[in-house]
NUNU-770641 format. One record per residue: residue number from 1; residue in one letter; chain; x, y, z of N, C-alpha, C in turn. Coordinates in Angstrom, 2 decimals. Layout:
<sites>
drenkol,kolnu,rolum,n_xx,n_yy,n_zz,ca_xx,ca_yy,ca_zz,c_xx,c_yy,c_zz
NUM,A,A,X,Y,Z,X,Y,Z,X,Y,Z
...
</sites>
This chain:
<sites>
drenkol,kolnu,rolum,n_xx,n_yy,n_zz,ca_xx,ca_yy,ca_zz,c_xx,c_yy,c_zz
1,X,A,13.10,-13.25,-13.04,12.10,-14.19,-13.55,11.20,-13.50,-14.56
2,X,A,10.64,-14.01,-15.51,9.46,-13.51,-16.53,8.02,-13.35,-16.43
3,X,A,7.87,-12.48,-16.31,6.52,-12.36,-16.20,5.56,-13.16,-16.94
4,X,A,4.42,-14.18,-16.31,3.62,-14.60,-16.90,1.92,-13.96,-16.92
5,X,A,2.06,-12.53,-15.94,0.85,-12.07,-16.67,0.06,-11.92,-17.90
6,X,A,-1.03,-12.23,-17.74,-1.65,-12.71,-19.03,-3.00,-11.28,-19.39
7,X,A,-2.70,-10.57,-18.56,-3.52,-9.58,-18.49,-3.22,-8.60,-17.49
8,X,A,-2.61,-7.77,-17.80,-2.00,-6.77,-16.34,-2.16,-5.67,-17.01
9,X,A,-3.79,-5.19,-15.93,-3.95,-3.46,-17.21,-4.24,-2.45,-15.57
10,X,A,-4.19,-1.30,-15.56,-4.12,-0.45,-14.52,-5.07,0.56,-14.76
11,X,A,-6.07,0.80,-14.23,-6.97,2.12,-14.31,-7.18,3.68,-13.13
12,X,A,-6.68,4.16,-14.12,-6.89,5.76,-13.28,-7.53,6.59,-13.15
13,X,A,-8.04,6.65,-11.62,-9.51,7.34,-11.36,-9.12,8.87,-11.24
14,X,A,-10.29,9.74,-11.34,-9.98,10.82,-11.42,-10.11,11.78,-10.18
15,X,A,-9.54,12.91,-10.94,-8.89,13.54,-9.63,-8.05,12.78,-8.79
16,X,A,-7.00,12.07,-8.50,-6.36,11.19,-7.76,-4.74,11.74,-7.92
17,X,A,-4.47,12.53,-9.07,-3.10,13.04,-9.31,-2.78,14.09,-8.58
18,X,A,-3.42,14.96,-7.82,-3.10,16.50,-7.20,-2.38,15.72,-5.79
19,X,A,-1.49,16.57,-5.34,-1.02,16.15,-4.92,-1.18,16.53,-2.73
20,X,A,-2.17,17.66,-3.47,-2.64,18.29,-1.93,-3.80,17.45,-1.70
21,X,A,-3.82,16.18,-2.38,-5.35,15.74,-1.78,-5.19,14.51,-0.38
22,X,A,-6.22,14.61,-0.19,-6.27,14.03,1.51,-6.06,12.43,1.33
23,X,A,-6.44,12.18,0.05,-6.80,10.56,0.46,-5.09,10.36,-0.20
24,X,A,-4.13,10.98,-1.20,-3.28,10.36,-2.02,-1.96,11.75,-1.87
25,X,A,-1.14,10.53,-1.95,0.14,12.17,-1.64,1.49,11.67,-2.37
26,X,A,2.09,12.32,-3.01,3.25,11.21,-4.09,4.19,11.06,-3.27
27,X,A,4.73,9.94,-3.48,6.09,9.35,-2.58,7.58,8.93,-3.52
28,X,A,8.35,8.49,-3.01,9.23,8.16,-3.57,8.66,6.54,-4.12
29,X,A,8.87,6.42,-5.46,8.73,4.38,-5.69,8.87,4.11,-4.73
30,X,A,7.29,3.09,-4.63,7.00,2.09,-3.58,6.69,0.73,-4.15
31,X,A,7.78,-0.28,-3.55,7.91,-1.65,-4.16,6.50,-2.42,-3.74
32,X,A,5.41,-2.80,-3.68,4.40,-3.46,-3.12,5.09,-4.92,-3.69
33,X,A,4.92,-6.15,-2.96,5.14,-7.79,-3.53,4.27,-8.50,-2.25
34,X,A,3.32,-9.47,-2.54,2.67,-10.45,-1.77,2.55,-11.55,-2.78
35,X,A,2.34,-12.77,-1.90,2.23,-14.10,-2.43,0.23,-14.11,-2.44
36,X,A,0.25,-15.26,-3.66,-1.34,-15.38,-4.29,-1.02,-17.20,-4.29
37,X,A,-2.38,-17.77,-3.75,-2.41,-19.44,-3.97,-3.22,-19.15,-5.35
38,X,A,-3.20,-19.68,-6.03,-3.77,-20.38,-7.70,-4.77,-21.42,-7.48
39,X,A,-6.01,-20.87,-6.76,-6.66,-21.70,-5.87,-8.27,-21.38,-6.34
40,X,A,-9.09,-21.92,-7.08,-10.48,-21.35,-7.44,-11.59,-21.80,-6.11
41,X,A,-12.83,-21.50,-5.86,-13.40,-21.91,-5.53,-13.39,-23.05,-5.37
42,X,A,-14.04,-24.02,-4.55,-13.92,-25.56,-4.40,-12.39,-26.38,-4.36
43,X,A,-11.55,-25.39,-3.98,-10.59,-25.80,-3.58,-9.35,-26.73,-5.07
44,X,A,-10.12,-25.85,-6.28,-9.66,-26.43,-7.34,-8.53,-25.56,-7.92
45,X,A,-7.30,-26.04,-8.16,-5.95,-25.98,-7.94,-5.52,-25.61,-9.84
46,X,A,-5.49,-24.20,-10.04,-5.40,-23.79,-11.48,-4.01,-23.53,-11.91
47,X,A,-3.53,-23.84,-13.20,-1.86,-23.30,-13.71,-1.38,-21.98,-13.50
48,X,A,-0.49,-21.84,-12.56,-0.37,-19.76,-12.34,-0.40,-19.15,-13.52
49,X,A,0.51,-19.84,-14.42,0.86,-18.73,-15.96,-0.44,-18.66,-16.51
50,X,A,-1.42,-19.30,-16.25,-3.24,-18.87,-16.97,-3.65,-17.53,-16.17
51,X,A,-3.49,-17.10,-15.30,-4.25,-16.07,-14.33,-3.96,-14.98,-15.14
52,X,A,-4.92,-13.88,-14.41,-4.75,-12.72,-15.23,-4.70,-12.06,-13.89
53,X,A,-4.19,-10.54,-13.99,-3.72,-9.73,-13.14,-4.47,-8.28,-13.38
54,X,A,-5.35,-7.11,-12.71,-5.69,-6.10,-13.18,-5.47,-5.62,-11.68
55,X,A,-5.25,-4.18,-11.89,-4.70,-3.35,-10.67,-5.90,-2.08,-10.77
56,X,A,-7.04,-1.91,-9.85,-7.26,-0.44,-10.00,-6.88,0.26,-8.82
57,X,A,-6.82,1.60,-8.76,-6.17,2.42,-7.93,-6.03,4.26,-7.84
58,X,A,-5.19,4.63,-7.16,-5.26,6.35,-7.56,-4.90,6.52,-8.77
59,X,A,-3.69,5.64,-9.34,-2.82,5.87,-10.20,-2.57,4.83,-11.14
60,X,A,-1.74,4.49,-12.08,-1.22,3.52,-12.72,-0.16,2.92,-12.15
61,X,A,-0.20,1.54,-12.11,0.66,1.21,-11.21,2.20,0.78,-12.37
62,X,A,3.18,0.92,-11.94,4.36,0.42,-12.77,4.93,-1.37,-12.46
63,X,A,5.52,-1.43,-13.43,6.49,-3.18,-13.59,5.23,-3.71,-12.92
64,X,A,3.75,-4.28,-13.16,3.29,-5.36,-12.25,3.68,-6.49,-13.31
65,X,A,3.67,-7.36,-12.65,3.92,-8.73,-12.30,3.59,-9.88,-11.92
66,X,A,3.50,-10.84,-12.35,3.29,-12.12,-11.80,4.24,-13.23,-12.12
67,X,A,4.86,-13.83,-10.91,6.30,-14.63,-11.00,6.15,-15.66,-10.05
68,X,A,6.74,-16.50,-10.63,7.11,-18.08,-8.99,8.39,-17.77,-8.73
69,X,A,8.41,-18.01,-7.44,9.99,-18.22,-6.78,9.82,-19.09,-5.50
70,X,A,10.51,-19.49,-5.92,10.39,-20.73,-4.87,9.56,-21.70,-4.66
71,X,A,9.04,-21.49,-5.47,7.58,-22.59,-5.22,6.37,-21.62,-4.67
72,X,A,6.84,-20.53,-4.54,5.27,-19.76,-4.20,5.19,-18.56,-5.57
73,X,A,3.48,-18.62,-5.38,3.40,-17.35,-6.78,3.59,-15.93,-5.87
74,X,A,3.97,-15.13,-6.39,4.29,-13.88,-5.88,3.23,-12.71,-6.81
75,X,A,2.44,-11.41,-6.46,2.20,-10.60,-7.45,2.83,-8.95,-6.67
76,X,A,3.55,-8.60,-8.04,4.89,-7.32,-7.10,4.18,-5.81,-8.48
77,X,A,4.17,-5.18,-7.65,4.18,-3.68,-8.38,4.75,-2.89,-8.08
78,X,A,5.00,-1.41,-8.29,5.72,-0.31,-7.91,4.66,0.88,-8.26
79,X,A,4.26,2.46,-7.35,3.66,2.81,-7.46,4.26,4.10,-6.87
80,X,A,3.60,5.61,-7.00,4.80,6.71,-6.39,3.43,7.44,-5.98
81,X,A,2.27,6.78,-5.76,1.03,7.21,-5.12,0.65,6.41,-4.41
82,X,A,0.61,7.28,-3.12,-0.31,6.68,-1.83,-1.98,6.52,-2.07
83,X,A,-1.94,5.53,-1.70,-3.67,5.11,-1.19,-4.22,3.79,-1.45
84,X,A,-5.36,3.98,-2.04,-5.79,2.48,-1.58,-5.87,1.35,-3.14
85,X,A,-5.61,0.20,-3.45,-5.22,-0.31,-4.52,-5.91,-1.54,-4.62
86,X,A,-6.72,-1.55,-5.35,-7.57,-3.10,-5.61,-6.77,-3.97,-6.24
87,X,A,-6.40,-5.37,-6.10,-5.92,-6.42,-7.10,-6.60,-7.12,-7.57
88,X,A,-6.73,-7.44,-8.65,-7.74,-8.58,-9.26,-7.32,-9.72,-9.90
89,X,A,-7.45,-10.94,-9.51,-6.72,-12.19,-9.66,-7.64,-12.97,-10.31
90,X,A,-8.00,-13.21,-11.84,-8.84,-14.15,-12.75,-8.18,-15.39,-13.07
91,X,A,-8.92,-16.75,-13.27,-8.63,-17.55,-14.26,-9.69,-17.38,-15.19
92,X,A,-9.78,-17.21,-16.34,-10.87,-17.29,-17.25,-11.68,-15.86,-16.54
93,X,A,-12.10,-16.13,-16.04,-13.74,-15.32,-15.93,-13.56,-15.04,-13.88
94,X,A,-13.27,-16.16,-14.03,-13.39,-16.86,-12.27,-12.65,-15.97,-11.25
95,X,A,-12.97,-15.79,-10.39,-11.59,-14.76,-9.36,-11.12,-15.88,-8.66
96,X,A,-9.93,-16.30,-7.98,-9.27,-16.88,-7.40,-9.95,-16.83,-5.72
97,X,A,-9.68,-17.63,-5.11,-10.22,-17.59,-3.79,-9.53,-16.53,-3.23
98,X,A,-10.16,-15.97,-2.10,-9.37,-14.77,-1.40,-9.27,-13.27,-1.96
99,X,A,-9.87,-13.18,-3.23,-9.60,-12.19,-3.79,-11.29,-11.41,-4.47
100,X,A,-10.83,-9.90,-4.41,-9.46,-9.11,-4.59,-8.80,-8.85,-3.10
101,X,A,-8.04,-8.47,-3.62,-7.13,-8.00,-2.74,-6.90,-6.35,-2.54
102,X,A,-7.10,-6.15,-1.04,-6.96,-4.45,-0.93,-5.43,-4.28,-0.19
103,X,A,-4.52,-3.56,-0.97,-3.61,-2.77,-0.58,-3.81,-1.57,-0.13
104,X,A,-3.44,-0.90,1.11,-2.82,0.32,1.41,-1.83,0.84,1.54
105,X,A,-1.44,1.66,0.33,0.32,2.06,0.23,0.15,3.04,1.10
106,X,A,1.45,3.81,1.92,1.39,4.98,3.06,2.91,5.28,2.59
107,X,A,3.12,6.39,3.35,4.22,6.88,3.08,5.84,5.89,4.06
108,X,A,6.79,6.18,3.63,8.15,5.61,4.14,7.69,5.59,5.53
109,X,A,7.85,4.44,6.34,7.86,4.81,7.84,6.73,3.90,8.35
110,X,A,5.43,3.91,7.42,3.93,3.74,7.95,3.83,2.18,7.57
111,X,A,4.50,1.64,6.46,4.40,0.54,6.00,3.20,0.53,5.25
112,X,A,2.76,-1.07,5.10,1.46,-0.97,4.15,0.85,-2.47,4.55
113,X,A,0.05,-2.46,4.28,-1.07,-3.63,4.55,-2.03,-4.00,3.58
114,X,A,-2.33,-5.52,3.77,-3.07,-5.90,2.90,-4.40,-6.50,3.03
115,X,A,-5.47,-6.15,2.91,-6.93,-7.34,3.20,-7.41,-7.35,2.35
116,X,A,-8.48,-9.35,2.49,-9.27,-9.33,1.54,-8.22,-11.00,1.06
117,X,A,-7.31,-11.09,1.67,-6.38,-12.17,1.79,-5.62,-12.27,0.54
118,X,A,-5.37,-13.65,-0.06,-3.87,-13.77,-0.69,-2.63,-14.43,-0.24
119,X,A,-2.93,-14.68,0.71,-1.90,-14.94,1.18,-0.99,-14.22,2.47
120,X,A,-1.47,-12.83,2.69,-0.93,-11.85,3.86,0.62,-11.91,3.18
121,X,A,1.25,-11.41,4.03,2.83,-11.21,4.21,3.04,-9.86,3.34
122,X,A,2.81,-8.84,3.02,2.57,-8.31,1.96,4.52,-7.43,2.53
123,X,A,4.67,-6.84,1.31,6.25,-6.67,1.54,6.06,-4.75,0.94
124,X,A,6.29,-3.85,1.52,6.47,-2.67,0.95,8.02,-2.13,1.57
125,X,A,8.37,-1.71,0.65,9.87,-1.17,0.42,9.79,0.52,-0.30
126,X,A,10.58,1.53,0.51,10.41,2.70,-0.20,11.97,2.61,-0.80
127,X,A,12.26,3.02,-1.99,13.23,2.74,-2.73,13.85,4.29,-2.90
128,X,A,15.13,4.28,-3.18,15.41,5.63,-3.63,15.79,6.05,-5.16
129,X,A,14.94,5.06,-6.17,15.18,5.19,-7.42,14.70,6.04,-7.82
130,X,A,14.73,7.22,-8.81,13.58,8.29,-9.51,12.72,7.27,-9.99
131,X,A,11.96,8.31,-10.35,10.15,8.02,-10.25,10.14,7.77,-12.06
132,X,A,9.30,6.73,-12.23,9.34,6.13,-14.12,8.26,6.52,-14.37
133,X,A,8.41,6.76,-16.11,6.85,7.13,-16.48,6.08,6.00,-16.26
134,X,A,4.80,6.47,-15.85,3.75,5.33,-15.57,3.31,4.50,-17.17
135,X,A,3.15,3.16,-17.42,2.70,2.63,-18.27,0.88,3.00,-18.48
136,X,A,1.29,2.73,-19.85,-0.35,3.25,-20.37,-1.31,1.74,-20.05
137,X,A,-2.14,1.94,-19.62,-3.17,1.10,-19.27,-3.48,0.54,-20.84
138,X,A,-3.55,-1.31,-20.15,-3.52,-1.77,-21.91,-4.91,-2.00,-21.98
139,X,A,-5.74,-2.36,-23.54,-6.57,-2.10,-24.18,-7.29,-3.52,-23.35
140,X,A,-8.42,-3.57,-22.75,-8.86,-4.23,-21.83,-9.69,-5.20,-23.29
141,X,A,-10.18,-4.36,-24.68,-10.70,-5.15,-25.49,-9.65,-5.93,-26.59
142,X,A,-8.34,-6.01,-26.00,-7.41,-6.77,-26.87,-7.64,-8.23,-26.83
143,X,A,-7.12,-9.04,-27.32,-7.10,-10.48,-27.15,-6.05,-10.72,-26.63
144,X,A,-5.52,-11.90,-25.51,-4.51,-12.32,-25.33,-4.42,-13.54,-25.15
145,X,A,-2.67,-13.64,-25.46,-3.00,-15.35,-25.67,-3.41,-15.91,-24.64
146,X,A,-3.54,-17.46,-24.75,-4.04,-18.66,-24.17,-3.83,-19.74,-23.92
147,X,A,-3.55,-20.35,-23.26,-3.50,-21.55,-23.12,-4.73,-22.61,-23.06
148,X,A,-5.15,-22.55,-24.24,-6.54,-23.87,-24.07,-6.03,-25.24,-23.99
149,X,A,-6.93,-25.89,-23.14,-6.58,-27.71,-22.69,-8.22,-27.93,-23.31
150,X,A,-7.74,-29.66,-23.69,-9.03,-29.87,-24.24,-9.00,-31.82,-23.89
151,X,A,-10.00,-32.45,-23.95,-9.13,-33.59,-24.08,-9.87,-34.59,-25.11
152,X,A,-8.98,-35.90,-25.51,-9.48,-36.56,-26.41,-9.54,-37.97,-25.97
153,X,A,-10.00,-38.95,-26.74,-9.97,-40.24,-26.50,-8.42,-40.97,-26.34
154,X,A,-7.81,-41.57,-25.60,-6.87,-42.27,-25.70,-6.51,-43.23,-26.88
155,X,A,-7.67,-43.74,-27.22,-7.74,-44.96,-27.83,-6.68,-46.34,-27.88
156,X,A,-6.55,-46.35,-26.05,-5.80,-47.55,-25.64,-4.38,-46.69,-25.56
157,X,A,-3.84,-45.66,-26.11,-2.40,-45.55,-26.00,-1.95,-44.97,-24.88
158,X,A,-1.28,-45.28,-23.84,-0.22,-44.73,-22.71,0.79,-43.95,-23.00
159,X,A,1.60,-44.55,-24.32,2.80,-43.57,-23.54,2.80,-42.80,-24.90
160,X,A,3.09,-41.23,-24.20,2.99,-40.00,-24.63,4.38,-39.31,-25.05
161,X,A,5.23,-40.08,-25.10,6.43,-39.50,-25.09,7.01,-39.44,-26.28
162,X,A,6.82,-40.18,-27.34,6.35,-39.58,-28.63,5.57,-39.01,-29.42
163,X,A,4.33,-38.76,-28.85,3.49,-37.83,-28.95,3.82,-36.56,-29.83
164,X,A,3.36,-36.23,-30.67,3.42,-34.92,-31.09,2.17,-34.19,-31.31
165,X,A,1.71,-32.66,-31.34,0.93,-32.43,-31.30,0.96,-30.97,-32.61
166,X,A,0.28,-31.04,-33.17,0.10,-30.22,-34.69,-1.25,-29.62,-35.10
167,X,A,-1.18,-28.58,-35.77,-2.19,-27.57,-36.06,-2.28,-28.08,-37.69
168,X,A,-3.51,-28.98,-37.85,-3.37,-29.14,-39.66,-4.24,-28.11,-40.54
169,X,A,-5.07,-27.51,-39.39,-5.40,-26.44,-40.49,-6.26,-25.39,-39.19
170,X,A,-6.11,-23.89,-38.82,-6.40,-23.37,-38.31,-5.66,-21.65,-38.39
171,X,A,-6.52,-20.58,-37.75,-5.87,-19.63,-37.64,-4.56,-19.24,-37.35
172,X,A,-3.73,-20.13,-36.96,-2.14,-20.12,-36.63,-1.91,-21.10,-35.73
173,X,A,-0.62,-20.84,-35.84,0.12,-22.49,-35.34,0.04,-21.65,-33.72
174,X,A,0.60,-22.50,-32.75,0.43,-22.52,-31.49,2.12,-22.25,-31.29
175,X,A,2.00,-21.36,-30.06,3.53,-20.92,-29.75,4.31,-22.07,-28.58
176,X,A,3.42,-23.22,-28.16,3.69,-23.92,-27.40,2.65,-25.27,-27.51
177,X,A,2.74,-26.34,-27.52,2.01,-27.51,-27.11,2.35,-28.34,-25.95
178,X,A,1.50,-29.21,-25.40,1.98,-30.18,-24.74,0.30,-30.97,-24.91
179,X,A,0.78,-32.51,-24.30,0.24,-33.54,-24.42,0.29,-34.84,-23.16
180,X,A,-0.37,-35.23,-22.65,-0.62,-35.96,-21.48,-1.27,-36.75,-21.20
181,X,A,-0.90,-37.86,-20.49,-2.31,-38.77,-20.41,-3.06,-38.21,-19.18
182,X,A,-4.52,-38.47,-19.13,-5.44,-38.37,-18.23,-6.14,-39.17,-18.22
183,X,A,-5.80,-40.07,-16.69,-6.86,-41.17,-16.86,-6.55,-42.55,-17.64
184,X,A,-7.24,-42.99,-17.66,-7.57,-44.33,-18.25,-7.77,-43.98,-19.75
185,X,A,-8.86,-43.02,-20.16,-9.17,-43.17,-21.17,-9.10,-42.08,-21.79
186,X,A,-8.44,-41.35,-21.49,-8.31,-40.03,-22.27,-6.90,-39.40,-22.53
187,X,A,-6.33,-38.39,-23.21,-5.23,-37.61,-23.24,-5.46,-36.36,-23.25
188,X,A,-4.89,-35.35,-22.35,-4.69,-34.23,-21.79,-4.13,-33.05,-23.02
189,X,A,-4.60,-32.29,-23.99,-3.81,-31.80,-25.08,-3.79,-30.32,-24.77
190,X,A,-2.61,-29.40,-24.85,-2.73,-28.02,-24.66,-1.80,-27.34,-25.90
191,X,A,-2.74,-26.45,-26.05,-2.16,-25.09,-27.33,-2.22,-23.86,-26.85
192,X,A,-0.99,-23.27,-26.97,-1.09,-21.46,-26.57,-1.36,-21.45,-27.84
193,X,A,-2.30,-20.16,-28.04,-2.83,-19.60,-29.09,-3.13,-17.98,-28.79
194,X,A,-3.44,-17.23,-29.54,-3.71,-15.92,-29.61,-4.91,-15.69,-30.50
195,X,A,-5.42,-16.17,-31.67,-6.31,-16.41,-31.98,-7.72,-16.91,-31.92
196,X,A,-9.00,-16.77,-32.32,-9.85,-17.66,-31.85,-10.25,-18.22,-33.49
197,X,A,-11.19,-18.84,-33.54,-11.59,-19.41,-34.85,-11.42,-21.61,-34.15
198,X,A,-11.80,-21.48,-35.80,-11.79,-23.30,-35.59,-10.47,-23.92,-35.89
199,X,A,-9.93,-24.44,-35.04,-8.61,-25.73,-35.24,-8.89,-26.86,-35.15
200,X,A,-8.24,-27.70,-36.65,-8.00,-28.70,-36.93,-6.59,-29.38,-36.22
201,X,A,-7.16,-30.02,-34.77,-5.90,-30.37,-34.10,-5.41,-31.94,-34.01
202,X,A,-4.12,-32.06,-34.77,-3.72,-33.41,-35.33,-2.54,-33.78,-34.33
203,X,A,-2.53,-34.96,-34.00,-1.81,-35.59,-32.87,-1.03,-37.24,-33.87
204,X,A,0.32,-36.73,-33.53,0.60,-38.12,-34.56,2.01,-39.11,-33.47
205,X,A,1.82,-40.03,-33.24,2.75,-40.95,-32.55,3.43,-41.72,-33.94
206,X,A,4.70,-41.93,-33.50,5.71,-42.23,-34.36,5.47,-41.91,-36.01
207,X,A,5.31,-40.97,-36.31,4.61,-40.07,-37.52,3.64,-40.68,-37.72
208,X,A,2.75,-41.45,-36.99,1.70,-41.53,-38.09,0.31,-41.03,-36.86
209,X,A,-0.65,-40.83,-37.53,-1.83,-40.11,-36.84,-2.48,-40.81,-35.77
210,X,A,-2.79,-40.84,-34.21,-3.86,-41.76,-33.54,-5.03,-41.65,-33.97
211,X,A,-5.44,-42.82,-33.64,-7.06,-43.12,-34.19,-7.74,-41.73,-33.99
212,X,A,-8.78,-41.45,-34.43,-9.49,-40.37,-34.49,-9.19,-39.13,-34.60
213,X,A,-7.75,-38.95,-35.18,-7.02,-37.39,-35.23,-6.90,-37.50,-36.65
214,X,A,-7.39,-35.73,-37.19,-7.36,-35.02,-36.31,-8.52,-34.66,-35.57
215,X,A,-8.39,-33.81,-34.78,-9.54,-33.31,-33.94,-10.05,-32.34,-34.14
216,X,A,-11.34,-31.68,-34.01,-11.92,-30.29,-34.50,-12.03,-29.24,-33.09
217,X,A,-11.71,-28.40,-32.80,-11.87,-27.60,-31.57,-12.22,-26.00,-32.14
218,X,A,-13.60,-25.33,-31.70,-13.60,-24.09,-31.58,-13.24,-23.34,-30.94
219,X,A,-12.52,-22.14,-30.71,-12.39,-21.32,-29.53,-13.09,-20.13,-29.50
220,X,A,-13.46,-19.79,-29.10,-14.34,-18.34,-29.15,-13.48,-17.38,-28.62
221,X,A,-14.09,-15.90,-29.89,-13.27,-14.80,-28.97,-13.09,-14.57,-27.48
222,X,A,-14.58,-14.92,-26.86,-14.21,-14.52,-25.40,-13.23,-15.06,-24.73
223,X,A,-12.40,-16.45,-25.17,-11.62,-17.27,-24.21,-10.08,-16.84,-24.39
224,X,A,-10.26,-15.30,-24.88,-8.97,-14.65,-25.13,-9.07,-12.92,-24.38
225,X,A,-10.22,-12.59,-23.64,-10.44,-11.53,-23.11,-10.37,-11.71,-21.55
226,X,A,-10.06,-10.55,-20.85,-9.72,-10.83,-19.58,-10.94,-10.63,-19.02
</sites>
């Protein structure tokens, strides 16, 4: 499956690499995978592929992840240092209910555990693959894309299934759209973007434009930082 992390950066504290130290001891790759609900405060029910993912820990953690299978979200890493591992589960700004999440990796034998919730079930596997270079922790001040929703007036129209949705003048076109009704009186509009700045966002049913499109939307840099 593809990863839809939208932010998966790893930070390494110091002194944590020696290997005679008490709290951390290197192991063979250790698979960590637990399930996460997409669940904010107030019991309000967010898109998984929006979340963002940050790991701190002894070490850098390798392959993290965020995937559905089965109908549940899963978040899986691999790590060749024992100890203790924070997860951090954002939408926007927001942490997800239940979270963070504390892992304790241990050596083959001891298993591992998880609090601070998520979901429990947490899955550790000692593998007998050699050990990968650790990924470089990504630039926490990068931008990444987005998925902004916004919504507009209906103006009486239901069906959406010709719908199209278009960038008539803005920092770049969108790598994905969609379009929806909401409600009675409104339509549901979404753009992945990577950019921030002002879009001119034009919505046209059977080529020609709905009432009041196009539309003007700002995004601000921050709604692209984790």
């Amino acid at each position: 499956l593809t990863s839809h992390v939208k932010t998966a950066h790893t930070h390494r504290q110091k002194d944590t690499q020696h290997t005679n130290s008490r709290m951390t001891e290197q192991v063979n790759p250790t698979s960590v995978k637990f399930p996460v609900k997409p669940e904010l405060p107030g019991s309000i029910i967010v898109p998984w592929e929006e979340l963002s993912v940050a790991v701190d820990g002894p070490t850098e953690v390798q392959n993290l992840a965020l995937d559905e299978e089965g109908g549940q979200i899963y978040i899986s890493f691999e790590t060749d240092i024992t100890g203790q591992y924070t997860v951090f589960v954002k939408h926007n700004e927001s942490d997800l209910n239940r979270t963070p999440v504390t892992i304790n990796v241990m050596k083959k034998g001891s298993g591992s555990e998880g609090t601070g919730g998520g979901g429990g079930g947490v899955q550790n596997k000692t593998s007998g693959a050699q050990p990968t270079v650790p990924t470089q922790p990504a630039d926490p001040n990068a931008l990444k894309p987005r998925t902004i929703r916004f919504k507009v007036p209906s103006s009486g129209l239901s069906d959406t299934s010709d719908m199209v949705v278009y960038i008539k003048e803005g920092p770049e076109n969108p790598s994905s759209t969609n379009i929806e009704k909401d409600g009675e009186d409104h339509l549901s509009v979404s753009i992945h973007i990577g950019k921030p700045g002002k879009y001119l966002v034009g919505i046209c049913k059977s080529g020609k434009d709905i009432p009041n499109s196009p539309f003007t939307i700002n995004v601000p840099e921050n709604a692209f930082k984790y």
